[in-house]
CHARMM internal coordinates of N, CA and C (Angstrom, degrees):
IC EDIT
DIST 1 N 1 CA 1.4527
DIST 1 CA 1 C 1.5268
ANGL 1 N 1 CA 1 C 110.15
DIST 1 C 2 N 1.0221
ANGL 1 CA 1 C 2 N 117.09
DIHE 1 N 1 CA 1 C 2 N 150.47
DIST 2 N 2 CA 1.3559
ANGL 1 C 2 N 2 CA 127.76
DIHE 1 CA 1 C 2 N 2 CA -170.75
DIST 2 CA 2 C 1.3587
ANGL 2 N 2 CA 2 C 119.04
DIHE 1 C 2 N 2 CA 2 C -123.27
DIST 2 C 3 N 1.5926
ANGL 2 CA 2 C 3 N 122.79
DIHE 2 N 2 CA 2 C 3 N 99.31
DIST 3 N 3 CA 1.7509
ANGL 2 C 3 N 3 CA 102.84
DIHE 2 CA 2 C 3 N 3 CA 171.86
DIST 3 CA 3 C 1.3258
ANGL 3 N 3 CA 3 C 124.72
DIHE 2 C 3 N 3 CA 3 C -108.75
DIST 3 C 4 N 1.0874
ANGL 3 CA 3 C 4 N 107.85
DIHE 3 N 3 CA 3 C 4 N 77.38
DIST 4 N 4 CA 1.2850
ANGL 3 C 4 N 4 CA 158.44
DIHE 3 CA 3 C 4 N 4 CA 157.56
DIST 4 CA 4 C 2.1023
ANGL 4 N 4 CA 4 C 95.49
DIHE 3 C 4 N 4 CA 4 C -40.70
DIST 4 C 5 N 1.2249
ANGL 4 CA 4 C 5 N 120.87
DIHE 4 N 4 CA 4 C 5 N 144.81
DIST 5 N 5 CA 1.3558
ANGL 4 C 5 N 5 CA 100.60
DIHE 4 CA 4 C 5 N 5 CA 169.93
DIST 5 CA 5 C 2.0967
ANGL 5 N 5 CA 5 C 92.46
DIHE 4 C 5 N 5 CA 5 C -134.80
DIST 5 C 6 N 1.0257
ANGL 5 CA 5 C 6 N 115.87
DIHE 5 N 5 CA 5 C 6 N 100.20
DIST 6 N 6 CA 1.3789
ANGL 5 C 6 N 6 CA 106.70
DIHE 5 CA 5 C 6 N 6 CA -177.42
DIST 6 CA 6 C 1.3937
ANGL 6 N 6 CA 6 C 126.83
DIHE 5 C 6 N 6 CA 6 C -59.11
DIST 6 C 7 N 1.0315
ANGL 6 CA 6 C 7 N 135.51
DIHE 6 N 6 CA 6 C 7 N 120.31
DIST 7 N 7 CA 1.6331
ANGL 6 C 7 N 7 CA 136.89
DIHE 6 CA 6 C 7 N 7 CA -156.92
DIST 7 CA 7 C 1.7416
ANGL 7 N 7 CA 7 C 104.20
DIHE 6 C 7 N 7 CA 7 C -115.79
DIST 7 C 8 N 0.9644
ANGL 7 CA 7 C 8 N 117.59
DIHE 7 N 7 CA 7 C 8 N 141.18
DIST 8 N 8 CA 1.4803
ANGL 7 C 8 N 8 CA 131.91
DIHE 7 CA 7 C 8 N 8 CA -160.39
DIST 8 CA 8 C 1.8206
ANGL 8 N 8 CA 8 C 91.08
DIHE 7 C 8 N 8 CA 8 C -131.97
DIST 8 C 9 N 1.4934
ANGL 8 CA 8 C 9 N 94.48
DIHE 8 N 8 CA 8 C 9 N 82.24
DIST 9 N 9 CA 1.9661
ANGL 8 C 9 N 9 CA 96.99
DIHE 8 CA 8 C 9 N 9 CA 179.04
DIST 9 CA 9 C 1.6616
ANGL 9 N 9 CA 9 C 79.98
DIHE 8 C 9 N 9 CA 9 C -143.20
DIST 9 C 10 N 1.8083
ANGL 9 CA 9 C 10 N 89.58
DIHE 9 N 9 CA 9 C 10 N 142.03
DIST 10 N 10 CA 1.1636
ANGL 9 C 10 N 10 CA 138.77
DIHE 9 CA 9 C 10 N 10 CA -177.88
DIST 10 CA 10 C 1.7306
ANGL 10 N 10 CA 10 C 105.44
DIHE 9 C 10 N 10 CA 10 C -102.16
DIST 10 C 11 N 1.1010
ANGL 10 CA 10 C 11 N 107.26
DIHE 10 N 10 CA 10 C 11 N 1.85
DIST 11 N 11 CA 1.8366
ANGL 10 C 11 N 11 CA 104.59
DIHE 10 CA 10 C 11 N 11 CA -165.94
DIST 11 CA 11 C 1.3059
ANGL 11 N 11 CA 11 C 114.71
DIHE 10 C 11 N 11 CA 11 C 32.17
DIST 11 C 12 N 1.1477
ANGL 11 CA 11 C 12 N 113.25
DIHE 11 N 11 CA 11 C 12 N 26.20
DIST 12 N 12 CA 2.1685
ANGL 11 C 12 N 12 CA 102.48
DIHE 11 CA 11 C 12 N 12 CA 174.77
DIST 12 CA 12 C 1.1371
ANGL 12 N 12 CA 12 C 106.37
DIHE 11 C 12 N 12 CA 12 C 97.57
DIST 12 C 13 N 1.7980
ANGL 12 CA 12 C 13 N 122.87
DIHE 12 N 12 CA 12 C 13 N -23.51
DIST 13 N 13 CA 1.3589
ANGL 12 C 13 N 13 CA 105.48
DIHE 12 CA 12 C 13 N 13 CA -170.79
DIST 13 CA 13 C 1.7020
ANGL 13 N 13 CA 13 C 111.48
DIHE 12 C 13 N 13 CA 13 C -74.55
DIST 13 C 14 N 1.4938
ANGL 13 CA 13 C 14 N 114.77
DIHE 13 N 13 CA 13 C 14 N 94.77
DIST 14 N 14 CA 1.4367
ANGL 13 C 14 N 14 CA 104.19
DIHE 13 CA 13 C 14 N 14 CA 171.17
DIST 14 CA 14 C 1.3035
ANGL 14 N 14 CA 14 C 95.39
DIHE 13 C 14 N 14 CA 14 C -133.99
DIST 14 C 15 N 1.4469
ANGL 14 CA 14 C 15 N 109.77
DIHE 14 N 14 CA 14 C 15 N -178.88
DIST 15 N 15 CA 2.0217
ANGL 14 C 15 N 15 CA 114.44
DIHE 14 CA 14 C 15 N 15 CA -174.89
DIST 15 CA 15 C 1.6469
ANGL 15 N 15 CA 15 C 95.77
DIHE 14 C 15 N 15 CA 15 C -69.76
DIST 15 C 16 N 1.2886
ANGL 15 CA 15 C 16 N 140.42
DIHE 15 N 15 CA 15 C 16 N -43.46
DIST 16 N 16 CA 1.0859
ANGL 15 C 16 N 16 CA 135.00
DIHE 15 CA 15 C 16 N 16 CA -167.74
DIST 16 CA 16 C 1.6107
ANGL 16 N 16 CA 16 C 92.39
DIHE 15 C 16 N 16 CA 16 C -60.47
DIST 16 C 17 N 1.1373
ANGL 16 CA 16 C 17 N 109.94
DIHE 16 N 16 CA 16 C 17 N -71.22
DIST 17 N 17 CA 1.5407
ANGL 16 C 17 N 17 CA 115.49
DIHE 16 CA 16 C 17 N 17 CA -168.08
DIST 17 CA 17 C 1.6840
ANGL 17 N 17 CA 17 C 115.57
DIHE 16 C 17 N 17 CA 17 C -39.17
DIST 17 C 18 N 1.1022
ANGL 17 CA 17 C 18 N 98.34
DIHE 17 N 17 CA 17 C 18 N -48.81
DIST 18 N 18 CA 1.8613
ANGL 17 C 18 N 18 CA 100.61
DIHE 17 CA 17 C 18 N 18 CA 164.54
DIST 18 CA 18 C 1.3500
ANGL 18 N 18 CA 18 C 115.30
DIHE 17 C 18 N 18 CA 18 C -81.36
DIST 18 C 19 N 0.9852
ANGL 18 CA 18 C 19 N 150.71
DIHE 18 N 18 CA 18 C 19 N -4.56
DIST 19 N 19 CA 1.5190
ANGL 18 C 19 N 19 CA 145.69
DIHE 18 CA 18 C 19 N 19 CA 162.40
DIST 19 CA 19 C 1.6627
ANGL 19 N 19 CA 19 C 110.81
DIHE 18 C 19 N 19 CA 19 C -56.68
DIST 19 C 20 N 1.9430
ANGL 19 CA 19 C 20 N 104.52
DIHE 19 N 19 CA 19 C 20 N -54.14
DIST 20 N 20 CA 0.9074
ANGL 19 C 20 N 20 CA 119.76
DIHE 19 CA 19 C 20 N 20 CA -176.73
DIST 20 CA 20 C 1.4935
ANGL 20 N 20 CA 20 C 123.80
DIHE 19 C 20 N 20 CA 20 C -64.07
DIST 20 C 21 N 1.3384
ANGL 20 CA 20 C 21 N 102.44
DIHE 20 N 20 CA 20 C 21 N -37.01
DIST 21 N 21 CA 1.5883
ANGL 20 C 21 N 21 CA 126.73
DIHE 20 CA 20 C 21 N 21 CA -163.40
DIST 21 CA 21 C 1.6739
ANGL 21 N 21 CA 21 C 90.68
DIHE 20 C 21 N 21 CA 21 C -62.45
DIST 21 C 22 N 1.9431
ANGL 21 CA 21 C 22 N 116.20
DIHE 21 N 21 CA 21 C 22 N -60.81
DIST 22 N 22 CA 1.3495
ANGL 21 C 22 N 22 CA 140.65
DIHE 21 CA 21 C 22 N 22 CA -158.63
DIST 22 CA 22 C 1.3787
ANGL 22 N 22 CA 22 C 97.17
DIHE 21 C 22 N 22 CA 22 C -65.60
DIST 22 C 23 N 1.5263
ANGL 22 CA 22 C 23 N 136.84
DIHE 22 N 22 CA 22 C 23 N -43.81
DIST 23 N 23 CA 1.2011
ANGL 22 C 23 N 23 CA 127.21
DIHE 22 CA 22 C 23 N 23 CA -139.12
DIST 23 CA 23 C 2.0856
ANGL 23 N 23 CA 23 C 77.39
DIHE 22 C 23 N 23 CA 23 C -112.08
DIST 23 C 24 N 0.9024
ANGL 23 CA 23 C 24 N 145.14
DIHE 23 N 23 CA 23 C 24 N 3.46
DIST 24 N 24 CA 1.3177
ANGL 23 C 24 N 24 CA 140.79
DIHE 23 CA 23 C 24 N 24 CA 155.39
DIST 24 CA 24 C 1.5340
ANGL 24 N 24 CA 24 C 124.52
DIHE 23 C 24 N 24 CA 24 C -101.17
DIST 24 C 25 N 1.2913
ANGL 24 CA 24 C 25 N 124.54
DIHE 24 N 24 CA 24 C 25 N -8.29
DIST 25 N 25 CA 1.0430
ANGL 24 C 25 N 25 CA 124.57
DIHE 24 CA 24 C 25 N 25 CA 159.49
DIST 25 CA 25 C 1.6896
ANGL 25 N 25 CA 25 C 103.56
DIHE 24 C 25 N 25 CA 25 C -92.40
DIST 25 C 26 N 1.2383
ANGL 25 CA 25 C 26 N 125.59
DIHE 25 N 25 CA 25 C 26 N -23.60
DIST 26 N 26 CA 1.8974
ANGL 25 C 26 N 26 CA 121.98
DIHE 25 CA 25 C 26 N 26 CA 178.07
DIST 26 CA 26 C 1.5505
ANGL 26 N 26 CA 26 C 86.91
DIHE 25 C 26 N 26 CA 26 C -70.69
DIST 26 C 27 N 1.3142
ANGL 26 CA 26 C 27 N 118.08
DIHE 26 N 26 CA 26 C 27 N -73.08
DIST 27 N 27 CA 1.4074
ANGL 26 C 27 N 27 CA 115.26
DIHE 26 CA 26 C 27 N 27 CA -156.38
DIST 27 CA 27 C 1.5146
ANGL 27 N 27 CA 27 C 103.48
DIHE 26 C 27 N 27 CA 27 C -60.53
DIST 27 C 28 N 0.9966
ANGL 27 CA 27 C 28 N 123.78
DIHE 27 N 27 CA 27 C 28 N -63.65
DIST 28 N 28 CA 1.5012
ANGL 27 C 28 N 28 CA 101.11
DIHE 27 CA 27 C 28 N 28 CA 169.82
DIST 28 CA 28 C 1.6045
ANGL 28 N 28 CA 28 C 140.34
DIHE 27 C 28 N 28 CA 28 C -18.87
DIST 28 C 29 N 1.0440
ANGL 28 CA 28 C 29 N 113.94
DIHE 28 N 28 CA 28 C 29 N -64.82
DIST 29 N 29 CA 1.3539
ANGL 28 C 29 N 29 CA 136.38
DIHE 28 CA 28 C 29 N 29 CA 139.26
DIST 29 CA 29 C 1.1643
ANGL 29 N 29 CA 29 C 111.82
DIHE 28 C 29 N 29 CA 29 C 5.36
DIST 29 C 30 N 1.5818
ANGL 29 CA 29 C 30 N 98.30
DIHE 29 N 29 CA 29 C 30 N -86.51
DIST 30 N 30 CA 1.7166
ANGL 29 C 30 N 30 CA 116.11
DIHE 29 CA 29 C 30 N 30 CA -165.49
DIST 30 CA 30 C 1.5243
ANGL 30 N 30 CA 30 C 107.63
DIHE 29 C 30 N 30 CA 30 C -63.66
DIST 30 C 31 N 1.8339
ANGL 30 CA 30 C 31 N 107.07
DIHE 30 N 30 CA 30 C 31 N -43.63
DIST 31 N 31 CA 1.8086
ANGL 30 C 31 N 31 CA 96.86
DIHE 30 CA 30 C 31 N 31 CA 170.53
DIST 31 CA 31 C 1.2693
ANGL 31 N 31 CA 31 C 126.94
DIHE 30 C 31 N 31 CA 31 C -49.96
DIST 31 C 32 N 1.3278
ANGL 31 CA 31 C 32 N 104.84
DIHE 31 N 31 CA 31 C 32 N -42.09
DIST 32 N 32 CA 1.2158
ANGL 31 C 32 N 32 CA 98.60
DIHE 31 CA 31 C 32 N 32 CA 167.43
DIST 32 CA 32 C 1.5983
ANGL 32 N 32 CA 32 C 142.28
DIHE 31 C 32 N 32 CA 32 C -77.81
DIST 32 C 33 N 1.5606
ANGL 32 CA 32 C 33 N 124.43
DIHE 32 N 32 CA 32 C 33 N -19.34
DIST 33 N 33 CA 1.2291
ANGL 32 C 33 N 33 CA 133.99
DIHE 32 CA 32 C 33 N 33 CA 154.13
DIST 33 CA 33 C 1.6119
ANGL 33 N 33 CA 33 C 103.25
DIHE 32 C 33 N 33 CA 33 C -53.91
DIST 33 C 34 N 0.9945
ANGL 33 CA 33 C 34 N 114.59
DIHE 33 N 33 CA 33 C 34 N -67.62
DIST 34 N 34 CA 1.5964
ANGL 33 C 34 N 34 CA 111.95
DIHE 33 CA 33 C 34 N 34 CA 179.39
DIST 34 CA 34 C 1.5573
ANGL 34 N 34 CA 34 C 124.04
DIHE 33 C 34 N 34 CA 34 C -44.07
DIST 34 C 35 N 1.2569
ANGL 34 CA 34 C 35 N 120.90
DIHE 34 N 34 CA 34 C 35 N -54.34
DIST 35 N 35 CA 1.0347
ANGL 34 C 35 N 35 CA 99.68
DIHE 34 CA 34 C 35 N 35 CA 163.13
DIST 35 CA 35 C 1.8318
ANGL 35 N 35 CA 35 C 132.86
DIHE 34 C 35 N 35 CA 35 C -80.52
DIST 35 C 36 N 1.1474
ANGL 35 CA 35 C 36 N 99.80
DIHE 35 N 35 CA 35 C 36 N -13.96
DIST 36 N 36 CA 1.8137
ANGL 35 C 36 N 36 CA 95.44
DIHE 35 CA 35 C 36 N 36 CA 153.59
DIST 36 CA 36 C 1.1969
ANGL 36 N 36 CA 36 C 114.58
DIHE 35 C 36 N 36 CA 36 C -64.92
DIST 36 C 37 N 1.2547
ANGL 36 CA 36 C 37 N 135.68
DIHE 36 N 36 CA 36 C 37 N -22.96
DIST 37 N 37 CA 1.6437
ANGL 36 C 37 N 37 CA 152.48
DIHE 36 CA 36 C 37 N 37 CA -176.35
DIST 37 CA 37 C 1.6009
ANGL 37 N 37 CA 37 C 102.49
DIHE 36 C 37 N 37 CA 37 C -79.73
DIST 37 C 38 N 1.3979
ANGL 37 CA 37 C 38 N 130.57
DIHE 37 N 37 CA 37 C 38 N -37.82
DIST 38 N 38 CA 1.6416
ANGL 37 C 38 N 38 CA 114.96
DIHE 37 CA 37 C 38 N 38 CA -132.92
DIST 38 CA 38 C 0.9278
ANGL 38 N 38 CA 38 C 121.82
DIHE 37 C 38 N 38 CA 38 C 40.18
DIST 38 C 39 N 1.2817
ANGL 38 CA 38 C 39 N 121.84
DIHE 38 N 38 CA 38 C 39 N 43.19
DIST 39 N 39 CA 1.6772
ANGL 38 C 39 N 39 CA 112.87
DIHE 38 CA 38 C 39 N 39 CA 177.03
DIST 39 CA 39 C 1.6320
ANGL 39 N 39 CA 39 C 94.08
DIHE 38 C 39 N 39 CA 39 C -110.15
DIST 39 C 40 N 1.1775
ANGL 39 CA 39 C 40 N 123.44
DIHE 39 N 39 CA 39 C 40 N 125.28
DIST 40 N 40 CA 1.5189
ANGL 39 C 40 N 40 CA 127.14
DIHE 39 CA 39 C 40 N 40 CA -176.24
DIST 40 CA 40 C 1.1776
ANGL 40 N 40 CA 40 C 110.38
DIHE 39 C 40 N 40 CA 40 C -65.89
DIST 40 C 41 N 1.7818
ANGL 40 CA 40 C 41 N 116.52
DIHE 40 N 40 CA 40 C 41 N -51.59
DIST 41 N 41 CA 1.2781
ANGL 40 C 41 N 41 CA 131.74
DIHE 40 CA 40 C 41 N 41 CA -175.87
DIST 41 CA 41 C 1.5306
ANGL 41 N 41 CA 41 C 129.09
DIHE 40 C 41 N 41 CA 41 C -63.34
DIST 41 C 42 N 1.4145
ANGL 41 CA 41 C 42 N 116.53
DIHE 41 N 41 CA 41 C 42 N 0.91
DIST 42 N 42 CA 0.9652
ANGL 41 C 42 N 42 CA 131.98
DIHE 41 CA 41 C 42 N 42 CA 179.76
DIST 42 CA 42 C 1.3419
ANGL 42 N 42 CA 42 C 113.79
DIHE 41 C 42 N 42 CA 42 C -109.96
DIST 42 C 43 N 1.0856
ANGL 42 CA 42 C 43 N 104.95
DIHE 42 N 42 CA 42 C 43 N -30.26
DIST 43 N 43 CA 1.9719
ANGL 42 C 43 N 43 CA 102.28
DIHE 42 CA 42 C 43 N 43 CA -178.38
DIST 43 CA 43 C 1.6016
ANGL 43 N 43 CA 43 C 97.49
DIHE 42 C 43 N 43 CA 43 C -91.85
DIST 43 C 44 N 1.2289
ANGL 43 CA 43 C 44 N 105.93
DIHE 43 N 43 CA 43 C 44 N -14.54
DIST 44 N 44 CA 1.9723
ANGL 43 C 44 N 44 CA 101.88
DIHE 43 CA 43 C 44 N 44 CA 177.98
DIST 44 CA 44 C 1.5250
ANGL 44 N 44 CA 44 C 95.92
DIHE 43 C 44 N 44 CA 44 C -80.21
DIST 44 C 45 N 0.8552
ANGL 44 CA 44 C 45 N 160.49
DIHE 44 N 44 CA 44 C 45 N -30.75
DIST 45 N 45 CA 1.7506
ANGL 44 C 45 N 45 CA 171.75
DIHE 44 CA 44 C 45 N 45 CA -62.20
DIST 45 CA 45 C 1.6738
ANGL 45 N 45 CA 45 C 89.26
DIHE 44 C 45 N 45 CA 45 C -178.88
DIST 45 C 46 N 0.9424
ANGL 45 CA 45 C 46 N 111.47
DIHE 45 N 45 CA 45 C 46 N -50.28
DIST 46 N 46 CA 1.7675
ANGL 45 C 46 N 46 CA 134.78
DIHE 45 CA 45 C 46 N 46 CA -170.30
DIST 46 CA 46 C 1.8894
ANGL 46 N 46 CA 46 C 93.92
DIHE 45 C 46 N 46 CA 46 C -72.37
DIST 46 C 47 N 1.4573
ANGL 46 CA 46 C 47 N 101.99
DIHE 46 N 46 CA 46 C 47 N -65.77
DIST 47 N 47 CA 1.3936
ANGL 46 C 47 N 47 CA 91.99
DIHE 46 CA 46 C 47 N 47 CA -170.56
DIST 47 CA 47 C 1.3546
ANGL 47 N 47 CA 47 C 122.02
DIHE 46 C 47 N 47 CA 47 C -63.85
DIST 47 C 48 N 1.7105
ANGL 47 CA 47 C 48 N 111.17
DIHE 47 N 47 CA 47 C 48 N -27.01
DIST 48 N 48 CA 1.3473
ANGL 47 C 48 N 48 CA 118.73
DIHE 47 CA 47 C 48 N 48 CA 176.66
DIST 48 CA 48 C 1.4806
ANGL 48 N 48 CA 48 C 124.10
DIHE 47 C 48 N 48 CA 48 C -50.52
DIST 48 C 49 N 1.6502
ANGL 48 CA 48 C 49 N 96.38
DIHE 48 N 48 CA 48 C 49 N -50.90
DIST 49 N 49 CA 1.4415
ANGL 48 C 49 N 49 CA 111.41
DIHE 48 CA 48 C 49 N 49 CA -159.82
DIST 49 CA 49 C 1.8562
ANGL 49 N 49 CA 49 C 101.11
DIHE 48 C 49 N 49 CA 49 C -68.75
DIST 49 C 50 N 1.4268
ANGL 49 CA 49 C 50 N 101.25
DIHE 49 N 49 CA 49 C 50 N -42.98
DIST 50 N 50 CA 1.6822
ANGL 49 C 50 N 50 CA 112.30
DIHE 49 CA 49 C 50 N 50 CA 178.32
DIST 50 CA 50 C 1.9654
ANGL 50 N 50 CA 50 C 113.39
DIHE 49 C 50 N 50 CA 50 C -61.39
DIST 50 C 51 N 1.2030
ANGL 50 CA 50 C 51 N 98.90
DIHE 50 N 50 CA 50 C 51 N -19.70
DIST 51 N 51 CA 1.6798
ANGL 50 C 51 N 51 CA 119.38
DIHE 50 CA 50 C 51 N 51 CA 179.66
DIST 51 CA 51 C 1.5487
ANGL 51 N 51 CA 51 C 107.25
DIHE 50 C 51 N 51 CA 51 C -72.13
DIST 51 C 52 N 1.6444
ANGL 51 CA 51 C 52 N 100.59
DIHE 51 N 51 CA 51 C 52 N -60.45
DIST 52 N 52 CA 1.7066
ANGL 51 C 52 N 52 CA 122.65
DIHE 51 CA 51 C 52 N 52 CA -165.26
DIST 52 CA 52 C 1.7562
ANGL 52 N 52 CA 52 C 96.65
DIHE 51 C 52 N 52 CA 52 C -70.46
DIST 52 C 53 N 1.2540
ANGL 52 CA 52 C 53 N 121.01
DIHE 52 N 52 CA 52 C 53 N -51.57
DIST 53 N 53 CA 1.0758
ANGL 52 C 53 N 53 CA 125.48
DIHE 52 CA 52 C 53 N 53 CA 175.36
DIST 53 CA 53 C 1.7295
ANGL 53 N 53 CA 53 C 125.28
DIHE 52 C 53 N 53 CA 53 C -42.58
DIST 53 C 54 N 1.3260
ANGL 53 CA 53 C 54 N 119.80
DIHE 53 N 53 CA 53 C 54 N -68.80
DIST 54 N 54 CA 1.2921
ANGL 53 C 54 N 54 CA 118.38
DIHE 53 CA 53 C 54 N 54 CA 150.71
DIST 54 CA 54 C 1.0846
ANGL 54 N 54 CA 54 C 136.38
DIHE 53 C 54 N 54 CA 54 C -35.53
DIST 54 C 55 N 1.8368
ANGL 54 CA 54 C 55 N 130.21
DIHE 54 N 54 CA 54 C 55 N -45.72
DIST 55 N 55 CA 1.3944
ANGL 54 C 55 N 55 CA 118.03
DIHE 54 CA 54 C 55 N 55 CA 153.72
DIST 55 CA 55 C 1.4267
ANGL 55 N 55 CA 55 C 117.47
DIHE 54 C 55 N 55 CA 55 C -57.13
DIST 55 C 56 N 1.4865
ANGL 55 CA 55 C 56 N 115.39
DIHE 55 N 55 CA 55 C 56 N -40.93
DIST 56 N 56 CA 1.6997
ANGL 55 C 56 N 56 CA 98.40
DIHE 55 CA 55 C 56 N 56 CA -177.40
DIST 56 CA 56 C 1.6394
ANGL 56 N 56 CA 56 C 123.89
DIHE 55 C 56 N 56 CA 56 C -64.49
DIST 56 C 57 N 1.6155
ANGL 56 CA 56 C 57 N 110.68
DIHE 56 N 56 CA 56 C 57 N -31.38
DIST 57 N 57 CA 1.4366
ANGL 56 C 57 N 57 CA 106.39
DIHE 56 CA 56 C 57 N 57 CA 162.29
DIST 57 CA 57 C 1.2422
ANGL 57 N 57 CA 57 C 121.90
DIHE 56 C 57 N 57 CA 57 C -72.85
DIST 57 C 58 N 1.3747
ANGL 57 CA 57 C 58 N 120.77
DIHE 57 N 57 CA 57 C 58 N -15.91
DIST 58 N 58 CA 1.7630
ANGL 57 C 58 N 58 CA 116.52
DIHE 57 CA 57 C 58 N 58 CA 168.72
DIST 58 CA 58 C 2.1419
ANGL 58 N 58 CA 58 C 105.12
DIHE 57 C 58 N 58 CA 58 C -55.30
DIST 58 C 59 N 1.5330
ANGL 58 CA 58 C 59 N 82.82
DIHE 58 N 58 CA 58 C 59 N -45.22
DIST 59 N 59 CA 2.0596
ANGL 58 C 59 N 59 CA 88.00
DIHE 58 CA 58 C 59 N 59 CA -160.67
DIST 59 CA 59 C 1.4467
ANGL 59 N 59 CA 59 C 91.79
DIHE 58 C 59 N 59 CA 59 C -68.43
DIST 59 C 60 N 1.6094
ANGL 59 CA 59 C 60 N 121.00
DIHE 59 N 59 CA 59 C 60 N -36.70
DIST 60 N 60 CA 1.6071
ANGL 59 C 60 N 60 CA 113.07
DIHE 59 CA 59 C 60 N 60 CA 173.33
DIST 60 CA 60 C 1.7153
ANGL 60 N 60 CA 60 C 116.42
DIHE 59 C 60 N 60 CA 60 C -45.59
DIST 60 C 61 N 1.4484
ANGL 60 CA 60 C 61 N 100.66
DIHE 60 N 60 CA 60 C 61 N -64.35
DIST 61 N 61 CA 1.4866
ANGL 60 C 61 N 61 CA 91.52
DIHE 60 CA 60 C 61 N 61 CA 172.30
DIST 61 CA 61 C 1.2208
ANGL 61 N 61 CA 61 C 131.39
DIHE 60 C 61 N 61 CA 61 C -76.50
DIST 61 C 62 N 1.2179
ANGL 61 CA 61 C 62 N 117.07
DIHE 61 N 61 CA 61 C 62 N 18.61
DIST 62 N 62 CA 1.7503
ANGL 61 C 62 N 62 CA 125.27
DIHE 61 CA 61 C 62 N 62 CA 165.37
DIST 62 CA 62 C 1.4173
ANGL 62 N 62 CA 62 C 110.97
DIHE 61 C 62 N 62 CA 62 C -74.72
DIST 62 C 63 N 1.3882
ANGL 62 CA 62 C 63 N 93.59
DIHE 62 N 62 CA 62 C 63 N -42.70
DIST 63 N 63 CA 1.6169
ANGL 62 C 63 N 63 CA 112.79
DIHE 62 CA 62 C 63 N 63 CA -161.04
DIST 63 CA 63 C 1.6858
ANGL 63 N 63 CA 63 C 112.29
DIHE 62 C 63 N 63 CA 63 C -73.48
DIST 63 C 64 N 1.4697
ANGL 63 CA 63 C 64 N 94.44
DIHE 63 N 63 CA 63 C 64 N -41.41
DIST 64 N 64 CA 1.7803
ANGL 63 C 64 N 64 CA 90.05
DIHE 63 CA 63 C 64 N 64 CA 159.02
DIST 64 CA 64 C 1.7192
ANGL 64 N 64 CA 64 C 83.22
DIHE 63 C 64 N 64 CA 64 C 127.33
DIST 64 C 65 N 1.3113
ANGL 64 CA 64 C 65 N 118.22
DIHE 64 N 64 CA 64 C 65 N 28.48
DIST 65 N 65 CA 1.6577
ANGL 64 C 65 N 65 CA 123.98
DIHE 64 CA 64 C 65 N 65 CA 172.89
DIST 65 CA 65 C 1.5083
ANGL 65 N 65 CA 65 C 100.68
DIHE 64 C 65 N 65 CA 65 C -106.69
DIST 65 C 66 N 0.9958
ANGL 65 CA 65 C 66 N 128.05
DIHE 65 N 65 CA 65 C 66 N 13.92
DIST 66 N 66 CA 1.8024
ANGL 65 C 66 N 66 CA 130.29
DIHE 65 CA 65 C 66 N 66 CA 170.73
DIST 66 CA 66 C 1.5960
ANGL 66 N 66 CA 66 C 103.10
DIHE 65 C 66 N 66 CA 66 C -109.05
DIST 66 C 67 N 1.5300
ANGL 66 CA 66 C 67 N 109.63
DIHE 66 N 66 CA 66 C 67 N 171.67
DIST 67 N 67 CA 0.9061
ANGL 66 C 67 N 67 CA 135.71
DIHE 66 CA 66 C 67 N 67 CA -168.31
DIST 67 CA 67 C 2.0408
ANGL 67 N 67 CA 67 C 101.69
DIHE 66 C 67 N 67 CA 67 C -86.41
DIST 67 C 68 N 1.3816
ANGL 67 CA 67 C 68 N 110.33
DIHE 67 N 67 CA 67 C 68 N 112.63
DIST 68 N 68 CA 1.3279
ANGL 67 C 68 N 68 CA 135.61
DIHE 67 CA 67 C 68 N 68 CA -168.07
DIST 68 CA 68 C 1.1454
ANGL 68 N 68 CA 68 C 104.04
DIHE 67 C 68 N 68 CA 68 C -42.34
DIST 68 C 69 N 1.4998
ANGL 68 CA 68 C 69 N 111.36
DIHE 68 N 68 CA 68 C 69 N 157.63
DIST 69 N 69 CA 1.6585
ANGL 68 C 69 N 69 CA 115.99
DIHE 68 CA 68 C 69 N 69 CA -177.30
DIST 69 CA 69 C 1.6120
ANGL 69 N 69 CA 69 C 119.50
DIHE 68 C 69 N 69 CA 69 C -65.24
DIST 69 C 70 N 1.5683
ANGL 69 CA 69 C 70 N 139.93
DIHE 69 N 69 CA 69 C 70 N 116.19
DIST 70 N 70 CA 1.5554
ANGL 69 C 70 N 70 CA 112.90
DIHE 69 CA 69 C 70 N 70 CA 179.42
DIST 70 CA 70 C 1.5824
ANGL 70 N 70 CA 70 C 116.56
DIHE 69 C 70 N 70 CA 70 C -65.32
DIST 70 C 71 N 1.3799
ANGL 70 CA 70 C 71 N 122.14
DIHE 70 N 70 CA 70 C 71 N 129.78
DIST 71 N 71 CA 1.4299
ANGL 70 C 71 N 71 CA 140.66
DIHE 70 CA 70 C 71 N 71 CA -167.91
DIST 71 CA 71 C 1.7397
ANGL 71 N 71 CA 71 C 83.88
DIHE 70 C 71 N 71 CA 71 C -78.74
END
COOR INIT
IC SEED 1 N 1 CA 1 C
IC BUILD
């Protein structure tokens, strides 16, 4: 007999999980070019994209594109 406990993990890799991951390393990025820049419009661009990004991986993992509830 074997007790073994079988585990059903995705390690994060799901579309939600990379939406979030992608759109925080861009926006990051840009906040930070921008403000090494003074360019206002660029670190707002930064906060947006890091903003827009997080709601769209929230509706991803609503939808059932995230990593499943642990039982």
């Amino acid at each position: 007999m074997s007790n073994q406990v079988k585990r059903n993990s995705d390690h994060g890799q799901t579309l939600a999980a990379w939406v979030l991951t992608v759109s925080a390393i861009i926006g990051s990025a840009l906040i930070a070019l921008g403000i090494f820049l003074e360019v206002d419009l660029v670190w707002l661009t930064g906060i947006v994209i890091a903003t827009f990004g997080s709601v769209i991986s929230f509706i991803l993992h609503q939808l059932g594109y995230g990593q499943k509830p642990k039982l």
